[in-house]
KOLKE-987591 format. One line per field, with one value per residue: residue number from 1; z, x, y of N, C-alpha, C in turn. Coordinates in steps of 0.001 Angstrom, whole numbers. Last residue first. Layout:
N
seq (NUM  ...)
n_Z (Z  ...)
n_X (X  ...)
n_Y (Y  ...)
ca_Z (Z  ...)
ca_X (X  ...)
ca_Y (Y  ...)
c_Z (Z  ...)
c_X (X  ...)
c_Y (Y  ...)
END
This chain:
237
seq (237  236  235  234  233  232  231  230  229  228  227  226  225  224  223  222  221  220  219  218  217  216  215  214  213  212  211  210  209  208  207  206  205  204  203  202  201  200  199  198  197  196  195  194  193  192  191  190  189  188  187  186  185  184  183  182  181  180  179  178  177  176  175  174  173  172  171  170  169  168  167  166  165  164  163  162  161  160  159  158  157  156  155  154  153  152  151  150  149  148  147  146  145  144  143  142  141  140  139  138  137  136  135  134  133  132  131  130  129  128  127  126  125  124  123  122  121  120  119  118  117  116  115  114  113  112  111  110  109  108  107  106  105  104  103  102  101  100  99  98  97  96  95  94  93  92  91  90  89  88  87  86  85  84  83  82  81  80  79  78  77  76  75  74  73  72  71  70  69  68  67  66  65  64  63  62  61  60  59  58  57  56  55  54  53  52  51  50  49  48  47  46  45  44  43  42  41  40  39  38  37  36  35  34  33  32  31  30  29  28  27  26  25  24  23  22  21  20  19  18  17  16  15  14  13  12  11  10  9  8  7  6  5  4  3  2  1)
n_Z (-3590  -2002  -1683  826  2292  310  24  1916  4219  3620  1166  1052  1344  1341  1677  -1055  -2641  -1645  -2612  -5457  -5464  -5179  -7772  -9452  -9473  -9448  -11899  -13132  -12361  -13728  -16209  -16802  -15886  -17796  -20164  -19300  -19438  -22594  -23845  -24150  -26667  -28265  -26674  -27235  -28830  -27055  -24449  -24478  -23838  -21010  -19769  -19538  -18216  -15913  -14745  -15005  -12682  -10841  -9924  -8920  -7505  -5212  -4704  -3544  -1555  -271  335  166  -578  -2746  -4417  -5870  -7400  -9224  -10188  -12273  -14177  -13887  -14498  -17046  -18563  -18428  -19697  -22304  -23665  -23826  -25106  -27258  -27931  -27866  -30656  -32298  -32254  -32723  -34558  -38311  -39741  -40767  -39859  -38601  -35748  -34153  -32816  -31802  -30679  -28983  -26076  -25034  -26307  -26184  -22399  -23126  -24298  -22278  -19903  -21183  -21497  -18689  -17830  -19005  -17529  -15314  -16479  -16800  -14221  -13198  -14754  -14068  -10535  -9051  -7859  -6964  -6250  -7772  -9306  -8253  -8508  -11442  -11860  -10462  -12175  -14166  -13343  -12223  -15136  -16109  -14852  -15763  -18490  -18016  -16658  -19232  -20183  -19064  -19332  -22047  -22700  -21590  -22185  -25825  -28717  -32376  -34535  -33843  -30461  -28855  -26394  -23454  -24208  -25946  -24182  -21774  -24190  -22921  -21780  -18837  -18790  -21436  -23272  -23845  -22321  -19711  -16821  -15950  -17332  -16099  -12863  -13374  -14539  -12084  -10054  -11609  -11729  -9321  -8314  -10247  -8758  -5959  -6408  -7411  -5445  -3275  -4081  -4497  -1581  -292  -1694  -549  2136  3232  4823  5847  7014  7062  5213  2661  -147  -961  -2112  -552  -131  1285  3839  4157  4943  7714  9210  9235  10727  13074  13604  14280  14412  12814  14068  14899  14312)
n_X (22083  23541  23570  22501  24755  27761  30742  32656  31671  30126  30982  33754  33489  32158  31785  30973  33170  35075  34047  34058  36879  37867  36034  37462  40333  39549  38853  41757  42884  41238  41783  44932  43731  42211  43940  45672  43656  43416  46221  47380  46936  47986  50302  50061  49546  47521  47934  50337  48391  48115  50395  50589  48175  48357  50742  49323  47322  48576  50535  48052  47350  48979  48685  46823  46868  49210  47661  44130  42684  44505  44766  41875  42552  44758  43134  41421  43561  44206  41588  41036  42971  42822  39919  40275  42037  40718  38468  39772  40252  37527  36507  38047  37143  34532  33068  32973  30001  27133  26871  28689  28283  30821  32737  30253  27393  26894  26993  29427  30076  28593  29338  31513  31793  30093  31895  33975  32769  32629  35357  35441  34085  35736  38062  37289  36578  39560  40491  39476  37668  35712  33654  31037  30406  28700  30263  31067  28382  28146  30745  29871  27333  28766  29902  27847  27014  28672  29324  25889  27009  29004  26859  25971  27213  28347  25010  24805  27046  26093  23870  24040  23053  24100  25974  28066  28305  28201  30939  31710  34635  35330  35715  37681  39444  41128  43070  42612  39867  38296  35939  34259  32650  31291  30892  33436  32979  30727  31778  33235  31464  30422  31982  32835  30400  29618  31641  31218  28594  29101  30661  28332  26737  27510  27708  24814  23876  25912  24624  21932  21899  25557  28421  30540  33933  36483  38374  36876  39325  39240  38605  38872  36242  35793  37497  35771  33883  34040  35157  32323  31240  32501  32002  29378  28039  25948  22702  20518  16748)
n_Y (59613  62711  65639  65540  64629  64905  63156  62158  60577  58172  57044  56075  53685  50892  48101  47614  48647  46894  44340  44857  45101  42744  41295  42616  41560  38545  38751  38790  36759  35152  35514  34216  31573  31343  31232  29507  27697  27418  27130  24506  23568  25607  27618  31053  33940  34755  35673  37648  40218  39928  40344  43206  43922  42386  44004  46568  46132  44843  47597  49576  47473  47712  50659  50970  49475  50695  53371  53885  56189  57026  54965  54936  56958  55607  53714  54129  53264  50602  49096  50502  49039  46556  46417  47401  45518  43018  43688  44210  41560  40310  41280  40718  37437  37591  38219  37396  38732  36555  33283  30793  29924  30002  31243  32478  33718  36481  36423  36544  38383  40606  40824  41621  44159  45528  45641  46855  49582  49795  49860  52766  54370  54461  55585  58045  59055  58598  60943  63249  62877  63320  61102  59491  57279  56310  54652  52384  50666  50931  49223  47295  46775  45363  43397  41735  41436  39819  37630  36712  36338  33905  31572  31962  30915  28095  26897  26612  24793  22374  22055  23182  23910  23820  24187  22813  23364  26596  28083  27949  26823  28559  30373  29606  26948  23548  22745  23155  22422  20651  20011  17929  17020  18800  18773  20148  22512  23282  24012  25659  27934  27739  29718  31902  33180  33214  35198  37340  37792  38667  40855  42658  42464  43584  46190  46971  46186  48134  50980  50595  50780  52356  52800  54249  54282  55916  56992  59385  60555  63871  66676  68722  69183  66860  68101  70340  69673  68774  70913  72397  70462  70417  72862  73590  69534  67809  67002  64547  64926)
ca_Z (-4658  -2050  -3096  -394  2123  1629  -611  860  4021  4747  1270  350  2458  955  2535  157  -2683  -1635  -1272  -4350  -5629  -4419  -6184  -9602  -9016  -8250  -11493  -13593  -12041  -12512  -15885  -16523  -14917  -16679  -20369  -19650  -18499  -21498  -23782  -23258  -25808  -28131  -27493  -26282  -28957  -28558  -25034  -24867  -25448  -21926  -19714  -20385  -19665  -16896  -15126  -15597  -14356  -10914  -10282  -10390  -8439  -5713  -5183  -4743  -2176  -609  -670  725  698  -1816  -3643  -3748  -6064  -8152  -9081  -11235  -14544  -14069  -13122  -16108  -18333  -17580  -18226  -21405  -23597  -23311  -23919  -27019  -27992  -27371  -28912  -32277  -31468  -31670  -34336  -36848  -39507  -40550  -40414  -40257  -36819  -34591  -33925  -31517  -30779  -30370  -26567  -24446  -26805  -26932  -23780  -22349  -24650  -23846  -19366  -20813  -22759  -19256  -17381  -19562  -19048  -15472  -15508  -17880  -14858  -12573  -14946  -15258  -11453  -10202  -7983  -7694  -5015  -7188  -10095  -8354  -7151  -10789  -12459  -10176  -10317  -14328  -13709  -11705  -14094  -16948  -14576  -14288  -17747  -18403  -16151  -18123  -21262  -19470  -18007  -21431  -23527  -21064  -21020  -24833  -27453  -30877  -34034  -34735  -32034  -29189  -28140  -23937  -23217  -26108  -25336  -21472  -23467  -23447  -22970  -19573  -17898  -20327  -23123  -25115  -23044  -20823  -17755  -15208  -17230  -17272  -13285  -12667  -15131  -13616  -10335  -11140  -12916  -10198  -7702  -10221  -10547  -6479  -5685  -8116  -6161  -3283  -4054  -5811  -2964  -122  -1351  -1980  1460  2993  3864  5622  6342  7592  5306  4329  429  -686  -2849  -1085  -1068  629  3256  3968  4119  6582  8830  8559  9388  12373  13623  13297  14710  13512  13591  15581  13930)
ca_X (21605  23648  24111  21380  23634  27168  29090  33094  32358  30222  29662  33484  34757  31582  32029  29966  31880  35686  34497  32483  36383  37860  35747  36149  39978  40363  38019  40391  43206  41369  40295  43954  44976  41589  43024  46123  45015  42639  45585  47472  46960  46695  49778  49993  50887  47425  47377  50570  48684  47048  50177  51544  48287  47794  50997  50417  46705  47864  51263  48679  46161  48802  50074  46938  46488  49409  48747  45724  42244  44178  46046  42372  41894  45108  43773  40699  42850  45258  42383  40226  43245  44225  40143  39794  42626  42028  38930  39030  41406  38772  36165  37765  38999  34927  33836  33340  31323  27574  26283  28678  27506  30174  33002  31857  28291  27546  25752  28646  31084  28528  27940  31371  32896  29735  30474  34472  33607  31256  34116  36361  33576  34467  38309  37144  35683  38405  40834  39144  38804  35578  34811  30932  31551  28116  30236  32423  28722  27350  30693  30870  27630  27992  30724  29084  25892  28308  29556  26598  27030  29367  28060  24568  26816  29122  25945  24116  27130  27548  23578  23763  23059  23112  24682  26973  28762  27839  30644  30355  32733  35317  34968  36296  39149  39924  43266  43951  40521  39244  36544  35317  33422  31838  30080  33056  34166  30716  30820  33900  32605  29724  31145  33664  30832  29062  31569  32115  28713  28071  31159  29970  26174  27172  29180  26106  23748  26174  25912  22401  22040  24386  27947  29280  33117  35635  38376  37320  37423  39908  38874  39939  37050  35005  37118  37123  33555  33831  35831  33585  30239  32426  33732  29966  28594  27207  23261  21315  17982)
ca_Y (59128  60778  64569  65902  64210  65629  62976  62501  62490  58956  57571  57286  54217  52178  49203  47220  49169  48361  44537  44815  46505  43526  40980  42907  42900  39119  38594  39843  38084  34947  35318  35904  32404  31027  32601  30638  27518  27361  28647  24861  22541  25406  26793  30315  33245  34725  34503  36484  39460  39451  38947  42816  44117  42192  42672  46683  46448  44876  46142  49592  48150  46434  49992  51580  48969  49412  53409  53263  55115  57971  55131  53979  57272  56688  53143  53745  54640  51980  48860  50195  50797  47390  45882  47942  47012  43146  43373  45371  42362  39750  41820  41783  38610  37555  39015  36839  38685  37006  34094  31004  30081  28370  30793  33135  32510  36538  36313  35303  37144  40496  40733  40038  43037  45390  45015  45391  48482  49882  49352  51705  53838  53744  54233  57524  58935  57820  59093  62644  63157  64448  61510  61269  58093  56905  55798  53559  51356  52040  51041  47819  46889  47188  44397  42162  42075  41761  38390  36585  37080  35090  32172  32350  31639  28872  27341  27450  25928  23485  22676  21999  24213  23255  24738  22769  23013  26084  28239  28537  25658  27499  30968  30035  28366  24343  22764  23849  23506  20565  21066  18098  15903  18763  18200  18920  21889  23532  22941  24635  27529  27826  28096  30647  33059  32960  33627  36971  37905  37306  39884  42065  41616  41917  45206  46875  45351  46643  50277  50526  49433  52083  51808  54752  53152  55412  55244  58771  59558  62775  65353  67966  69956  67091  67406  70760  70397  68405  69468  72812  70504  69121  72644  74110  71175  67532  67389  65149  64240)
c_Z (-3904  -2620  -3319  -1447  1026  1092  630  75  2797  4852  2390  1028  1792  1783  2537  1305  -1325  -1567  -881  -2911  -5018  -4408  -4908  -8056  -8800  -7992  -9758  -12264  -12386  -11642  -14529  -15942  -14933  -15515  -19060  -19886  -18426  -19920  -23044  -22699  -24096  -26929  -27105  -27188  -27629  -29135  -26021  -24864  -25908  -23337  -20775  -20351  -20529  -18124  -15600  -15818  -15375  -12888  -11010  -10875  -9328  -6700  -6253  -5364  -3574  -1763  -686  357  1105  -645  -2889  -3606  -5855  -7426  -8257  -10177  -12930  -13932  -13289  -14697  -17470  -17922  -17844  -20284  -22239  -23297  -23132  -25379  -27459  -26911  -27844  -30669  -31418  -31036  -32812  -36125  -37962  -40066  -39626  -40858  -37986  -36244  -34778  -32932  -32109  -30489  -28032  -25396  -26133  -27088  -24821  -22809  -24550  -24485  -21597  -20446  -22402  -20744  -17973  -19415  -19334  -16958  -16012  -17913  -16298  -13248  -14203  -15389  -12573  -11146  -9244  -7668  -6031  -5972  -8768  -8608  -6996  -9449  -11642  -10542  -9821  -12959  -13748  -12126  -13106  -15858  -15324  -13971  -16497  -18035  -16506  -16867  -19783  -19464  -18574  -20427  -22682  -21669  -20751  -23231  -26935  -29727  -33259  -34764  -32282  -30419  -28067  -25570  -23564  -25370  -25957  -22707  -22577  -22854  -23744  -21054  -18333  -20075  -22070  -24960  -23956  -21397  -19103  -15832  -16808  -17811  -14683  -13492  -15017  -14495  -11457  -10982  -12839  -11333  -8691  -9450  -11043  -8251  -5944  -7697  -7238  -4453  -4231  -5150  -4250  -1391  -1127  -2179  -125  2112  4188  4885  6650  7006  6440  3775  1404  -438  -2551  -1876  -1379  -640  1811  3379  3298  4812  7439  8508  8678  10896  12538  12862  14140  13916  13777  14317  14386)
c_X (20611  22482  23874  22211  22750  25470  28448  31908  32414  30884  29551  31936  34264  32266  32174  30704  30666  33957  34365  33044  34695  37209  36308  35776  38304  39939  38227  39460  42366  41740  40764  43056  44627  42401  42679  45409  45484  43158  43966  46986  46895  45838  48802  49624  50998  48739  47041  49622  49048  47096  49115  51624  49779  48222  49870  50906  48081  47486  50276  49867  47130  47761  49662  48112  46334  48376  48915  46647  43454  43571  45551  43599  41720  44014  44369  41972  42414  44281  43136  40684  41923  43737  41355  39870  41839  42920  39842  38542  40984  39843  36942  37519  38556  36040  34425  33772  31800  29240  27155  27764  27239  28967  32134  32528  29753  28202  25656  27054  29742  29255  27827  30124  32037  30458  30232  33366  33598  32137  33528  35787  34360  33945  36489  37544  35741  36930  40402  39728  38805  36506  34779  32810  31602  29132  29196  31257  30022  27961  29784  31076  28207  27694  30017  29536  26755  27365  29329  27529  26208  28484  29017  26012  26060  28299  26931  24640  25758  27612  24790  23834  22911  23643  23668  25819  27456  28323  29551  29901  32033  34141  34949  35032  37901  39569  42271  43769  41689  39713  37527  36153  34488  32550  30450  31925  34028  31449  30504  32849  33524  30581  30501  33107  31997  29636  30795  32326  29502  28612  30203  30472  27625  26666  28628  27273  24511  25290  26162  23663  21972  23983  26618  28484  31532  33945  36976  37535  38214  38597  39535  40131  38375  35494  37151  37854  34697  33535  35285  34575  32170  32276  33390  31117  29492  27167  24564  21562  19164)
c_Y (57825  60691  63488  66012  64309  65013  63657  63664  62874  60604  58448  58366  55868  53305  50408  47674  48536  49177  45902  45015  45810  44825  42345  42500  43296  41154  39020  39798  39272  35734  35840  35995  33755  31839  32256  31766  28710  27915  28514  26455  23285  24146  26213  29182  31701  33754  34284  35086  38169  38973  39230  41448  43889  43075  42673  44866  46136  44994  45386  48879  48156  46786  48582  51268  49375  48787  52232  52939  54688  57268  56446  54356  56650  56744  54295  53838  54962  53149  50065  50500  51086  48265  46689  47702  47349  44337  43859  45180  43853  40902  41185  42208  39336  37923  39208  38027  37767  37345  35372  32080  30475  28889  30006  32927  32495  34611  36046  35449  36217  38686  39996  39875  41494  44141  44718  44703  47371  49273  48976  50373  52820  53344  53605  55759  57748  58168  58453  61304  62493  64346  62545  61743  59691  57434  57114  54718  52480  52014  51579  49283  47507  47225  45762  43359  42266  42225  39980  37919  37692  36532  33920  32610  32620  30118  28471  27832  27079  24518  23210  22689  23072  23988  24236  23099  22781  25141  26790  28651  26751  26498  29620  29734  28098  25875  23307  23548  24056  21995  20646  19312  16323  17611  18086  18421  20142  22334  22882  23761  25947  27410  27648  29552  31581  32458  32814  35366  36998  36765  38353  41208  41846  41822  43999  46112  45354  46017  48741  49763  49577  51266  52007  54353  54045  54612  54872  57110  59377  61443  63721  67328  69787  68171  66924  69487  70472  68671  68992  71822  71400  69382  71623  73249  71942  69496  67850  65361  65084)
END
């Protein structure tokens, strides 16, 4: 196997002790299955949803939540309440994708570590709502705001935490990261104060910006701008 030369191996090294990630792309197939499959999680989750919507009699797109087509009444299940449910998580399998494909760039810095756990709250969050029927079953605490609002912390400090190292890949996009987390987390509260006719519409718009970052980051992970310099061989995983 060719091996690079002194100069190269000292380039790289140097590198590597920066702390920076190449833009040159060193995608291996680990790599592309964790992106393709955030990027799947997330399409997933959109079609599922469409089609949920389009079988439903009692949910509509703006006047009905997400947590709404996946709540079972009266204690039944019907196929929109399975879609929805199997849509959600769809995306938790996206999302832990996403932590393991960040988590294998081995960044050392403490707000890209604690970016990922943050992650890992929001993979538990979607869990629990798509698997916890929400409002419908009268046993036990409700605890669905609870995880609603525990949501809605972890995703922006997710995107914020995570975003200085792509403003090291590219400053536009480390830009549009941290516009990004900062308009969500000052859009998420007001779906609490949204009227009811119209907080479908309004959680789907978030949704939507959520799901925007999860897609780019499979993008970010199935090209894998890190694996090539960053990670000296007998580190890669």
């Amino acid at each position: 196997m060719h091996r690079p030369s002194g100069g190269h191996a000292t380039n790289r090294r140097g590198t590597q002790q920066e702390g920076h990630i190449s833009t040159d792309s060193g995608t291996d197939t680990l790599s592309r299955v964790l992106g393709g499959t955030a990027i799947a999680g997330c399409l997933i989750a959109i079609i599922l949803d469409f089609v949920g919507i389009g079988l439903s009699e009692r949910v509509g797109m703006i006047s009905g939540t997400i947590s709404d087509l996946a709540a079972a009444r009266s204690g039944r299940e019907t196929i929109v309440d399975d879609l929805a449910d199997i849509g959600l998580f769809a995306f938790v399998i996206g999302v832990l994708a996403t932590a393991a494909g960040l988590l294998r760039w081995r960044i050392e810095r403490l707000d890209w570590k604690l970016g990922i756990v943050a992650l890992s709250i929001v993979a538990v969050c979607v869990t629990l709502i798509a698997g916890y029927e929400a409002y419908t079953t009268g046993d036990g605490p409700v605890i669905h705001y609870r995880l609603v609002y525990a949501l809605g912390i972890a995703f922006p400090l997710a995107v914020l935490l995570t975003a200085g190292q792509f403003w090291e890949i590219s400053k536009p996009l480390g830009i549009a990261l941290y516009v990004g987390g900062v308009v969500w987390a000052i859009l998420g509260p007001f779906l609490f104060v949204i009227p009811t006719g119209y907080d479908g519409g309004y959680e789907r718009m978030l949704a939507a910006l959520m799901l925007l970052w999860f897609i780019t980051m499979g993008v970010m992970i199935w090209d894998d701008p890190d694996i090539a310099h960053h990670v000296s061989d007998d580190q890669r995983s």
